[in-house]
ZADRENZA-209119 format. One record per residue: residue in three letters; residue number from 1; x, y, z of N, C-alpha, C, O in turn. Coordinates in pm, whole numbers, plus 32768, in hexadecimal, padded with zeros to 4 digits. Example, Ala and Ser with C-alpha at 12.3 -4.5 7.8 and 13.67 -1.06 7.14 Angstrom:
REM ZADRENZA-209119
ala, 1, 8527, 7DC7, 830C, 84CE, 7E3E, 830C, 8528, 7EB6, 830C, 8590, 7EB4, 834E
ser, 2, 8505, 7F1F, 82C4, 8557, 7F96, 82CA, 850A, 8003, 8313, 853D, 8072, 8324
***
This chain:
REM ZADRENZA-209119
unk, 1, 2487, 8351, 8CBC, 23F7, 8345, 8CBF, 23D0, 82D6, 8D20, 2400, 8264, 8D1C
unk, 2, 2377, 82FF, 8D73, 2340, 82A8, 8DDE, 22E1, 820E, 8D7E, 2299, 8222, 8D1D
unk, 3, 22FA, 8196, 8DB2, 22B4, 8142, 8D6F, 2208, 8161, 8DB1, 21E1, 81AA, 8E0B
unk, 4, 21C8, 810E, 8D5C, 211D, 810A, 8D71, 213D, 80C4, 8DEE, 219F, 8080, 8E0D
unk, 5, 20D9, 80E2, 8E2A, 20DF, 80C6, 8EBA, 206C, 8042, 8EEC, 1FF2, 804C, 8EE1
unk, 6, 20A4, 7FE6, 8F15, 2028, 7F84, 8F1A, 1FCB, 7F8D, 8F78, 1F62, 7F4D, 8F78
unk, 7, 1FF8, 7FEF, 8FDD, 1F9E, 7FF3, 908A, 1F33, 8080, 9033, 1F46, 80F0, 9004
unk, 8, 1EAD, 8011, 904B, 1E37, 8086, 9000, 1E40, 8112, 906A, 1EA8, 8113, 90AB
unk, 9, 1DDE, 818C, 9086, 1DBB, 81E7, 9089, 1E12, 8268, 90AF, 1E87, 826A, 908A
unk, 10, 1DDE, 82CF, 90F6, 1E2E, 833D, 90D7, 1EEA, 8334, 9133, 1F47, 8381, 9119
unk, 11, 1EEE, 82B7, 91A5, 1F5A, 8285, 91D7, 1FC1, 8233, 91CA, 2005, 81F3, 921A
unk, 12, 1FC0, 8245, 9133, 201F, 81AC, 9102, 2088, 81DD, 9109, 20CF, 8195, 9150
unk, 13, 20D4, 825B, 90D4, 2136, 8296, 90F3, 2177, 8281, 9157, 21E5, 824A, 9163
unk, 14, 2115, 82C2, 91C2, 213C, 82EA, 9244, 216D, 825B, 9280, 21E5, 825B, 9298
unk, 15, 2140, 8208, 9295, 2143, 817C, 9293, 21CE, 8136, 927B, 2217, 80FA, 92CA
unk, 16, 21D8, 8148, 921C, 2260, 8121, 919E, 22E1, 8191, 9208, 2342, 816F, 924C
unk, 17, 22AE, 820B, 91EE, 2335, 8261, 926C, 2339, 821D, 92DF, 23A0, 81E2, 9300
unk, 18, 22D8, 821E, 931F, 22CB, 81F5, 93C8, 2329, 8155, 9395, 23A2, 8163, 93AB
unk, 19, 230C, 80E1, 9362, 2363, 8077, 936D, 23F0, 8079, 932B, 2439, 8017, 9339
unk, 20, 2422, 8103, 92D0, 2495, 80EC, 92C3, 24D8, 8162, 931F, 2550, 8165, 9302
unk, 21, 24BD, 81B3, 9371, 24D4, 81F4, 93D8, 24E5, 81B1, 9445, 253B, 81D2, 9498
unk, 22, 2499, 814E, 9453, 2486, 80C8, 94D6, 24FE, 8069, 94B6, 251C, 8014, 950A
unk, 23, 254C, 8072, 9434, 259A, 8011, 9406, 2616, 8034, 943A, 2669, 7FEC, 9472
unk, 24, 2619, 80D9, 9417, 26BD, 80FE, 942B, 26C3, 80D1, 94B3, 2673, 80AA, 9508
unk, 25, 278E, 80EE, 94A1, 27B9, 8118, 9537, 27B3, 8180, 9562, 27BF, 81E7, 9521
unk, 26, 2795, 8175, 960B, 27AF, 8210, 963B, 27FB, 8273, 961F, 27CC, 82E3, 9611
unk, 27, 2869, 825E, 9615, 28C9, 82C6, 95D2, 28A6, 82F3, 9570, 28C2, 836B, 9564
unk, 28, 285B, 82B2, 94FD, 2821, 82C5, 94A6, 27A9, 8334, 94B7, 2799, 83A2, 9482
unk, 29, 274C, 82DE, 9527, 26CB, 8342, 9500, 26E4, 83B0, 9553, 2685, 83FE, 9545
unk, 30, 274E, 83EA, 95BC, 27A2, 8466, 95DB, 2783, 84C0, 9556, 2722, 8503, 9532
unk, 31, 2825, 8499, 9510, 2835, 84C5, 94A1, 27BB, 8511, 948F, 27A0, 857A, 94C7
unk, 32, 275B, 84B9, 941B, 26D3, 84C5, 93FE, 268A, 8542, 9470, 2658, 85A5, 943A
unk, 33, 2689, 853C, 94D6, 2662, 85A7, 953B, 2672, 862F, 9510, 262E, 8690, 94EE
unk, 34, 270B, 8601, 9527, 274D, 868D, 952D, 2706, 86FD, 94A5, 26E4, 8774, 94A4
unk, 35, 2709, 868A, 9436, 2718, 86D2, 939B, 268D, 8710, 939C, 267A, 8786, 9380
unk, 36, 263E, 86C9, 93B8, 259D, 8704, 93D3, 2572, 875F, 9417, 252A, 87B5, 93E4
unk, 37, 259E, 8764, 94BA, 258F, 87DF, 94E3, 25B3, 8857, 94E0, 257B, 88B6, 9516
unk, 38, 2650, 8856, 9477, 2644, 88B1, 947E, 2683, 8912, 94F4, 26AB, 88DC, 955B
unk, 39, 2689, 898B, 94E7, 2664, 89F4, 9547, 25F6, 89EE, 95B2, 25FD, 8A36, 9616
unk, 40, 25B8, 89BB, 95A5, 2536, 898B, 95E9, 253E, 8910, 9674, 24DD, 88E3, 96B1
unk, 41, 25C0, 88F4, 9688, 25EA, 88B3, 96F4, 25AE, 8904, 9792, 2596, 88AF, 97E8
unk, 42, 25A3, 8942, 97A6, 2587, 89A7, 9834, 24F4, 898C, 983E, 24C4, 895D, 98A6
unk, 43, 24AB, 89A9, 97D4, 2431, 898B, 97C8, 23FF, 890A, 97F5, 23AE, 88EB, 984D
unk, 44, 2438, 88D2, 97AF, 2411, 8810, 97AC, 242C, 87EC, 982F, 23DD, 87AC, 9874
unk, 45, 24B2, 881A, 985D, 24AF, 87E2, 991D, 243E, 882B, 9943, 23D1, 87F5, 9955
unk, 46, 244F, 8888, 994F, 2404, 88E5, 99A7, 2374, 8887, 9993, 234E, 8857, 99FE
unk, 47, 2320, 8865, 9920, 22E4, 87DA, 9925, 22D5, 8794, 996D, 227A, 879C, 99C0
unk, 48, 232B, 8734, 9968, 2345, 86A2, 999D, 2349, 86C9, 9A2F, 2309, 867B, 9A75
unk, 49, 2389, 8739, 9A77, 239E, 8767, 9AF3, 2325, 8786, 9B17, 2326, 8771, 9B90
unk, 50, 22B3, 87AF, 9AF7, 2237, 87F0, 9B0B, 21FB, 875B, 9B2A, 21CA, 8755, 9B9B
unk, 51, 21F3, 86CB, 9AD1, 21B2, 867D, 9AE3, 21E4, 85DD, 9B2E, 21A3, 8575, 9B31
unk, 52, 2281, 85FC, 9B6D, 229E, 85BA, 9BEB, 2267, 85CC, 9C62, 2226, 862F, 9C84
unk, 53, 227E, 8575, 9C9E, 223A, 856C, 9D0D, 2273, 85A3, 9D7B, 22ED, 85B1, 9D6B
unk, 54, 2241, 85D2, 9DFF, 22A7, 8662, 9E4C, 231E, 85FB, 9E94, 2374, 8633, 9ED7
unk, 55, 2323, 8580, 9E88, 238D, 8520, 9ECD, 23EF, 852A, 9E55, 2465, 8545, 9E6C
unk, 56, 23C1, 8513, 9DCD, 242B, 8525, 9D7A, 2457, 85AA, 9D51, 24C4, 85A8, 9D18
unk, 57, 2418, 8630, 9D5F, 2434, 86A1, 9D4E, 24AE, 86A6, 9DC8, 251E, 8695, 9D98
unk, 58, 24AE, 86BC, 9E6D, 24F4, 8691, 9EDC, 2570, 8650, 9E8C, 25B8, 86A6, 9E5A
unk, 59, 259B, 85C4, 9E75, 2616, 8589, 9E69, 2658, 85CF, 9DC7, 26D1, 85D1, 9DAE
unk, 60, 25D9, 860E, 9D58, 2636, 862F, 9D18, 267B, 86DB, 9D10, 26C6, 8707, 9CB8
unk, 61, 263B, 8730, 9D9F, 2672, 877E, 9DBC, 2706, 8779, 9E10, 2763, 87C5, 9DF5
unk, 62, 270A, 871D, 9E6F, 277F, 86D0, 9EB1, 27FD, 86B1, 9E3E, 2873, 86D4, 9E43
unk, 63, 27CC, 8679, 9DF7, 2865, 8645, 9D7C, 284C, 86B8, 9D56, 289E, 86FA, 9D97
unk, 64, 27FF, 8716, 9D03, 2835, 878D, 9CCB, 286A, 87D9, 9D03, 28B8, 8820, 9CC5
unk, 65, 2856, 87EE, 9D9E, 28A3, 887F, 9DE5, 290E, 884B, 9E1C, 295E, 8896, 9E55
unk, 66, 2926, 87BF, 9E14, 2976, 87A7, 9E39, 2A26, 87B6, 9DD6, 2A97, 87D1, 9E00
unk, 67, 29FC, 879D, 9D5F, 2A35, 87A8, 9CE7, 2A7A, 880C, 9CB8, 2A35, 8859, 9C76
unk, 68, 2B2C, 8839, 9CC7, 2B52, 88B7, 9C66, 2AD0, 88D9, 9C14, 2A5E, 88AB, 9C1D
unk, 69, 2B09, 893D, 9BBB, 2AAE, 8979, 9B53, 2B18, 8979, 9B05, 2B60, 89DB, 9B17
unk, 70, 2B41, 8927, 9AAB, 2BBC, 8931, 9A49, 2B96, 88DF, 9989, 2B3E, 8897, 995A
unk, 71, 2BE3, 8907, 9969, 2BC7, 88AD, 98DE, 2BFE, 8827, 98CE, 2BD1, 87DA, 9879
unk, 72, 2C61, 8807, 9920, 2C74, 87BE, 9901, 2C9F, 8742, 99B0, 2CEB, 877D, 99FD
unk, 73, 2C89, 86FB, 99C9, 2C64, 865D, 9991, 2BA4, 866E, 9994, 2B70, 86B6, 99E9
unk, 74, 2B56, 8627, 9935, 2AE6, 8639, 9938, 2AAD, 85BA, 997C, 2AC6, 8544, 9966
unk, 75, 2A3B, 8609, 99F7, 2A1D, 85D0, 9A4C, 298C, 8572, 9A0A, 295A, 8584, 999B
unk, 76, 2952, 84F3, 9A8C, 28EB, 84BD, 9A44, 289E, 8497, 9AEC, 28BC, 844D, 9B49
unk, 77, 2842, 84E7, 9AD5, 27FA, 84AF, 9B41, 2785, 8456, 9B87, 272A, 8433, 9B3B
unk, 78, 2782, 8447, 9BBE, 2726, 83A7, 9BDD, 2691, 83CE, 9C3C, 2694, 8409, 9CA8
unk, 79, 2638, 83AC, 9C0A, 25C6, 8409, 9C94, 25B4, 835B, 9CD3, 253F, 8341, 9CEC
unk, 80, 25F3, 8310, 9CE5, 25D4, 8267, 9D24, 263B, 828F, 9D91, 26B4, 8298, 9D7F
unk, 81, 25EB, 82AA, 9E1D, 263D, 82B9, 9EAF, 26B0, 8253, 9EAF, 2710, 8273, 9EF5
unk, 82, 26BB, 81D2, 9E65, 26F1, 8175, 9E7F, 2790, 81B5, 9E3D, 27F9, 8197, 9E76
unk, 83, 278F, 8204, 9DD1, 2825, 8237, 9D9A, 2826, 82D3, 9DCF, 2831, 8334, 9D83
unk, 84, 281D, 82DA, 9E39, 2834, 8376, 9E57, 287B, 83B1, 9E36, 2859, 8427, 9E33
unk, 85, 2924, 838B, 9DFE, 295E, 83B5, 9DF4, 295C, 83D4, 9D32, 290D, 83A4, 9CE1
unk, 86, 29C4, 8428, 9D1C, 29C4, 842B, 9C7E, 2A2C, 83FA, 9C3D, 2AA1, 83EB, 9C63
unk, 87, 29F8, 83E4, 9BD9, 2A60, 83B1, 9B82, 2AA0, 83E8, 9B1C, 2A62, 8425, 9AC5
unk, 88, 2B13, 83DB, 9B1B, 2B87, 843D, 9AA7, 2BAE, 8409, 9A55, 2BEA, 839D, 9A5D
unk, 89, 2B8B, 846D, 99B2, 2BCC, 83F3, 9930, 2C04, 84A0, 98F1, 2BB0, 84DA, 98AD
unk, 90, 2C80, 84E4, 9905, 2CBB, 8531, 98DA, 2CCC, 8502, 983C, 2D17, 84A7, 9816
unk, 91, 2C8C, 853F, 97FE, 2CB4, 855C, 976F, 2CEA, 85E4, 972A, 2CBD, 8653, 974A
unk, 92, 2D5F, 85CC, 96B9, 2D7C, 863E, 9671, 2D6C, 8645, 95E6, 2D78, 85D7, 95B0
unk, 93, 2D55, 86A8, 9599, 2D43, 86CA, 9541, 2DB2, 86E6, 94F3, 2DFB, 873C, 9523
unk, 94, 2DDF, 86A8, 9468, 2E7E, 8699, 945F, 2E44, 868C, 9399, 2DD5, 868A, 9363
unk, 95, 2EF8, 8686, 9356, 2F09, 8662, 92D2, 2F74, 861A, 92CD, 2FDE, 8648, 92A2
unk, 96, 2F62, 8580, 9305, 2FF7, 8546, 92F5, 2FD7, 84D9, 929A, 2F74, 848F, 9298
unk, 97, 3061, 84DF, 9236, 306F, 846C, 91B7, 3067, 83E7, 91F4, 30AA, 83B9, 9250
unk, 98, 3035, 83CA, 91CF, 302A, 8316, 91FC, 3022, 82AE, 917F, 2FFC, 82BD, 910B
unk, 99, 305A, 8238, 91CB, 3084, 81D4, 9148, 300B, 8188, 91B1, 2FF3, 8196, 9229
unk, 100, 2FC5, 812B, 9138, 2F7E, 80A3, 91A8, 2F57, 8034, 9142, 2F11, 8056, 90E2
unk, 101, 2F7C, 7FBB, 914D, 2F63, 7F3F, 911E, 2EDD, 7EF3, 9145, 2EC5, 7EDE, 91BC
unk, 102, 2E76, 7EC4, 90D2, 2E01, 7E94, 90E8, 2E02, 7DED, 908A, 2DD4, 7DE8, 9018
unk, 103, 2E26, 7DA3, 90B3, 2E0D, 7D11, 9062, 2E57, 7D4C, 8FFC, 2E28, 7D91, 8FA1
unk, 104, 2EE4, 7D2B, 9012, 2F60, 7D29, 8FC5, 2F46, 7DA1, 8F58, 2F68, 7D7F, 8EE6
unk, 105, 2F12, 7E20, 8F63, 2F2C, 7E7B, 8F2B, 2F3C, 7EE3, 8F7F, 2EFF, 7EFF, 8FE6
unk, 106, 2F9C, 7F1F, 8F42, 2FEB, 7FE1, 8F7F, 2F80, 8058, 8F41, 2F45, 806A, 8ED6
unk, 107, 2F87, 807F, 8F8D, 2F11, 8108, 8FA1, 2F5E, 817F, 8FC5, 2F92, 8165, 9031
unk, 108, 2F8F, 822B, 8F8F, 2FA0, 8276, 8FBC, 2F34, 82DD, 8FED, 2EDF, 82EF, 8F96
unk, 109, 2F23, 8318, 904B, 2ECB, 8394, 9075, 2ED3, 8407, 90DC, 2F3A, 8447, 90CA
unk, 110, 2E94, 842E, 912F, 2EA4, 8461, 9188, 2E55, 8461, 91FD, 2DDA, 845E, 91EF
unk, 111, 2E94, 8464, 928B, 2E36, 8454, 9300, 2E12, 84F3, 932F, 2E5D, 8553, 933B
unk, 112, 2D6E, 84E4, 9347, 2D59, 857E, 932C, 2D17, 8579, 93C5, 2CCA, 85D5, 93E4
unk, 113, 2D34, 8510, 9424, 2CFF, 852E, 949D, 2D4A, 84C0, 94F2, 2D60, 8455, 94B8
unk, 114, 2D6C, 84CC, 955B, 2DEB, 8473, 95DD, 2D91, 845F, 9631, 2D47, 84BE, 964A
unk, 115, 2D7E, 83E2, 9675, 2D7F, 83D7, 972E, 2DEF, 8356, 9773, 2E4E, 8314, 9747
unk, 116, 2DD3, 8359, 97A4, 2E36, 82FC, 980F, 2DE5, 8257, 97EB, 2E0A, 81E5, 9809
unk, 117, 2D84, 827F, 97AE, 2D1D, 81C7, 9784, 2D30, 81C7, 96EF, 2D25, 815E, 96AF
unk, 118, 2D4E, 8240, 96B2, 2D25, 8234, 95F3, 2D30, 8282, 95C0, 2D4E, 82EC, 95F6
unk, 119, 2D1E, 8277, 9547, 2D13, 8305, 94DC, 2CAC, 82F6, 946E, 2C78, 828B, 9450
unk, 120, 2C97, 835D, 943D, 2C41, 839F, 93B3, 2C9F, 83A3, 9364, 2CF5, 83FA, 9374
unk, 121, 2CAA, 8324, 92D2, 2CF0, 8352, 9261, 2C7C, 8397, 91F1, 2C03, 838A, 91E0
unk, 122, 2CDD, 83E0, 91B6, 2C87, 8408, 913B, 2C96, 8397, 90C9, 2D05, 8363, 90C0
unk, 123, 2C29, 8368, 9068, 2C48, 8305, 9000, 2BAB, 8313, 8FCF, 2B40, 8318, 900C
unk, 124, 2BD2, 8318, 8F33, 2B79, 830C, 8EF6, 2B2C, 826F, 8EE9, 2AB5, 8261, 8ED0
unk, 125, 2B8C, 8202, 8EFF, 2B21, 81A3, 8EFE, 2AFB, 8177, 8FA5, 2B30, 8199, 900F
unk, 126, 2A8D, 8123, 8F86, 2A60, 8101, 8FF3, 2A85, 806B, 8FDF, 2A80, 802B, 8F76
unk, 127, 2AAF, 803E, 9062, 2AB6, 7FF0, 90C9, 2A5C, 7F90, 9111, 2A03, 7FCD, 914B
unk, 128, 2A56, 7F21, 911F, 29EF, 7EF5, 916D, 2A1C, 7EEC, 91F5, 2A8F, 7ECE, 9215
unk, 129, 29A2, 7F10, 925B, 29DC, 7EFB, 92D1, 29D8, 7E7E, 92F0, 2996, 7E21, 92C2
unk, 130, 2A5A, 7E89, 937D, 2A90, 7E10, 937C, 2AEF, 7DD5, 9323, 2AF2, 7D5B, 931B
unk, 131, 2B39, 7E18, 92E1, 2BAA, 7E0F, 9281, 2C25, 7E29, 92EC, 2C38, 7E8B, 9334
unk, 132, 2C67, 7DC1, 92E0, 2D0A, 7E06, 9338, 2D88, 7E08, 92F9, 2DB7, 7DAB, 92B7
unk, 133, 2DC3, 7E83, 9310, 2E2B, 7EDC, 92C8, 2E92, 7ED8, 9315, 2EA0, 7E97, 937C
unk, 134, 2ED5, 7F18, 92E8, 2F9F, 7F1E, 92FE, 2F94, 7FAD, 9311, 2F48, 7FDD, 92BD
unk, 135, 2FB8, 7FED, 934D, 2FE1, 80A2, 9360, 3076, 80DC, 937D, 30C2, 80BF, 93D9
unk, 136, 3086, 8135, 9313, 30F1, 8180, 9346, 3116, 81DB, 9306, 3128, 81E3, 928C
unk, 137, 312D, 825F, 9390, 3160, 82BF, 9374, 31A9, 8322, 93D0, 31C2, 82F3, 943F
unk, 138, 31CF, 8396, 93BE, 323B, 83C4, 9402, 31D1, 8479, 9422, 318A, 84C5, 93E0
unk, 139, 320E, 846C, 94C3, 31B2, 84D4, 94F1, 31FC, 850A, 950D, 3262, 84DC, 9542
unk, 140, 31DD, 85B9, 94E8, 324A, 8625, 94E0, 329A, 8630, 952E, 330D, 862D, 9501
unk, 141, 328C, 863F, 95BB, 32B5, 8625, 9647, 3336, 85D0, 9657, 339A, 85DF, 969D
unk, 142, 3316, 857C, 9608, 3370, 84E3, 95FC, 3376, 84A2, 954F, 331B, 8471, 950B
unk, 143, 3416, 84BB, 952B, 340F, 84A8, 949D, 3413, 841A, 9493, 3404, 8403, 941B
unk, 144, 341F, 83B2, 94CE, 3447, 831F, 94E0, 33C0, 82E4, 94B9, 335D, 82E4, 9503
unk, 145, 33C6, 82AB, 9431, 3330, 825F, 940E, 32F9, 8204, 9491, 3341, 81BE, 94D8
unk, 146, 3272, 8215, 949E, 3221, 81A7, 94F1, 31F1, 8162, 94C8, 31F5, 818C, 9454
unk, 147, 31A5, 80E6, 94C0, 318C, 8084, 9480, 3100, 8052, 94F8, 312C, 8023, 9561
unk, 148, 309A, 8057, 94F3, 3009, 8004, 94E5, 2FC5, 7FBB, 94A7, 2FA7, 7FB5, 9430
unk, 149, 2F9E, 7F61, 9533, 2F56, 7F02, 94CA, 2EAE, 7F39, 94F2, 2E96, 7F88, 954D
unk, 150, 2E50, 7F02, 94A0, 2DBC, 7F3D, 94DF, 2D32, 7F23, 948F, 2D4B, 7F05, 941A
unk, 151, 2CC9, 7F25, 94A5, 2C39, 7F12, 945C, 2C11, 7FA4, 9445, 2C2B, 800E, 947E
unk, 152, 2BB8, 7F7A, 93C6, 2B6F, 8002, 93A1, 2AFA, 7FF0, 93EB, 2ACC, 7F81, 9407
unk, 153, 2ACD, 8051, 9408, 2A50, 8044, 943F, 29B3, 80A7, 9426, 2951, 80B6, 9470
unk, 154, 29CC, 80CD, 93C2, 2965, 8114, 937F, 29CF, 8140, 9309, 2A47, 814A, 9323
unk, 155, 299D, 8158, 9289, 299F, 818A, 9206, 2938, 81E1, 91BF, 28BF, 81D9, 91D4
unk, 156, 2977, 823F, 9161, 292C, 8291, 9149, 295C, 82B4, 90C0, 29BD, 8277, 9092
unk, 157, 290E, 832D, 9069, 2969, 831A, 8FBD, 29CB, 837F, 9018, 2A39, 834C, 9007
unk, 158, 29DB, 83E5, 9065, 2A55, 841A, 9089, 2A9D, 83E8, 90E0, 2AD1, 8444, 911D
unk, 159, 2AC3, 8374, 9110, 2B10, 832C, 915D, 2AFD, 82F0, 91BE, 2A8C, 8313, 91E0
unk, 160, 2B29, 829B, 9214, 2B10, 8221, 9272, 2B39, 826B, 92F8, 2B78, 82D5, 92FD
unk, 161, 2B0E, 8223, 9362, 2B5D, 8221, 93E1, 2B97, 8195, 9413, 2B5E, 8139, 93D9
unk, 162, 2BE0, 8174, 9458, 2C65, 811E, 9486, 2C81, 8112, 950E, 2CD7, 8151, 954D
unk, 163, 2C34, 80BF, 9537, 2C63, 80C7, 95B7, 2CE7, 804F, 95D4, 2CF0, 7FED, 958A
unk, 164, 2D3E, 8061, 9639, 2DD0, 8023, 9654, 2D9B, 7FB6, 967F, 2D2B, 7FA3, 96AF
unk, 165, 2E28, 7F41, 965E, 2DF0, 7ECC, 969F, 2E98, 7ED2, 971B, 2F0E, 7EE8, 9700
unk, 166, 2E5E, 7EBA, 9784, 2EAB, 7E72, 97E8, 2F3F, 7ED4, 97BC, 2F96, 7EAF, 976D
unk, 167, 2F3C, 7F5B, 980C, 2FBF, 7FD5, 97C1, 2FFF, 7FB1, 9849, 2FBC, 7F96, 98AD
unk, 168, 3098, 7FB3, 9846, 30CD, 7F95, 98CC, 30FF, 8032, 990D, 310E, 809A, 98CC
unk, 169, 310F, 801E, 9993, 313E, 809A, 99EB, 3181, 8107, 998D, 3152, 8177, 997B
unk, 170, 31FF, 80D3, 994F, 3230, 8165, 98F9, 31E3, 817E, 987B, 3220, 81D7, 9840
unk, 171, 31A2, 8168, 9850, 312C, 816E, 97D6, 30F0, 81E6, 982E, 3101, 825F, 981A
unk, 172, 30C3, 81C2, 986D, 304A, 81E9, 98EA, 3077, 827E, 98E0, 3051, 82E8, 98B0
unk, 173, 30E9, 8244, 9932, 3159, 82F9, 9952, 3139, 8366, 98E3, 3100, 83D3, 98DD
unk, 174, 3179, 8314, 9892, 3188, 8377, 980B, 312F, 83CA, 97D4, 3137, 8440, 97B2
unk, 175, 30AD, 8356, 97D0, 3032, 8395, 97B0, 2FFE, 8414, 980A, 2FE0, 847D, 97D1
unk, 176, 2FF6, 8407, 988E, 2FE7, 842E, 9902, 2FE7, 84C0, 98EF, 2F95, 8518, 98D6
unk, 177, 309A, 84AF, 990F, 3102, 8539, 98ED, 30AC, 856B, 9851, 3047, 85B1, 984F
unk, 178, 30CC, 8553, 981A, 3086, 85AE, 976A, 2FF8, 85B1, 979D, 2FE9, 8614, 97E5
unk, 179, 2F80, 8563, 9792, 2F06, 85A5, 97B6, 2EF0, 8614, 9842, 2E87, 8653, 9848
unk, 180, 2F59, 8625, 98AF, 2F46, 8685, 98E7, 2FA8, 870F, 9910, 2F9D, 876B, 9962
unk, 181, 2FFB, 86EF, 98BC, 3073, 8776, 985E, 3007, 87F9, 9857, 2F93, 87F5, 982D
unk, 182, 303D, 8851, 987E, 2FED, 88EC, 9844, 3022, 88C2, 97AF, 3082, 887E, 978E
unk, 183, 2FB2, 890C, 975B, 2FC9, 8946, 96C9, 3017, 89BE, 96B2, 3027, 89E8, 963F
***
């Protein structure tokens, strides 16, 4: 149940969303995106594309045609001339057991999403962000446990995300190789 709301008239709600929407992290309010639109994604650009401006319509036809058409590494594009180029954060979609330590307690679960920066565990409790953890687990590819260290960086009642702290070259590899493996 929503508490009584102290911001008087018919916008207190809205109000109360808009600053804890303004709170999350991006990754976060993604997430949040995604879950809302829905099917309704084609629509919503097709939007936003209608009400750029024809300099930013121009550069964000350039990164798109420029771009495979693939599922996977997912692209992010920039309409600021200054990053012309794009940027790549390949993520996969996975079920690997993971052990992870939070202020001297052991946690079992599972990582239900990979990139080369972090992961999505599943966990029923929440986390504060900015909490830093111990990680490890063993990716199918490679049975040899890995071991991370890393911050949460958004929480949720179905699980956190994690981004790596400071992963060295063969970390890197490993990850690399498994997030861009055919299924």
């Amino acid at each position: 149940m929503i508490a009584p709301d102290p911001t008087p008239g018919k916008f207190g709600i809205t109000t109360r969303l808009f600053r804890l929407v303004g709170n999350m992290p991006k990754e976060q309010q993604l997430v949040l995106l995604r879950q809302l639109l829905g099917d309704k994604v084609s629509n919503h650009l097709y939007k936003l594309i209608v009400e750029m401006t024809e300099e930013q319509q121009i550069i964000l036809f350039e990164q798109i045609s420029q771009s495979p058409q693939m599922e996977l590494p997912v692209k992010t594009v920039s309409l600021e001339e200054t990053e012309a180029s794009m940027r790549e954060s390949a993520r996969r979609p996975c079920l690997i057991k993971a052990n992870y330590r939070i202020q001297d307690r052991n946690f079992n679960s599972y990582i239900l999403d990979i990139s080369i920066g972090g992961v999505f565990i599943e966990a029923d409790t929440r986390f504060p962000v900015g909490r830093e953890l111990q990680l490890k687990f063993s990716l199918p590819n490679r049975p040899q446990p890995i071991l991370f260290a890393g911050k949460i960086v958004w929480s949720t009642a179905r699980g956190f995300g994690v981004n790596f702290d400071k992963i060295n070259v063969l970390q890197s590899d490993i990850l690399k190789s498994f997030v861009e493996e055919k299924e």
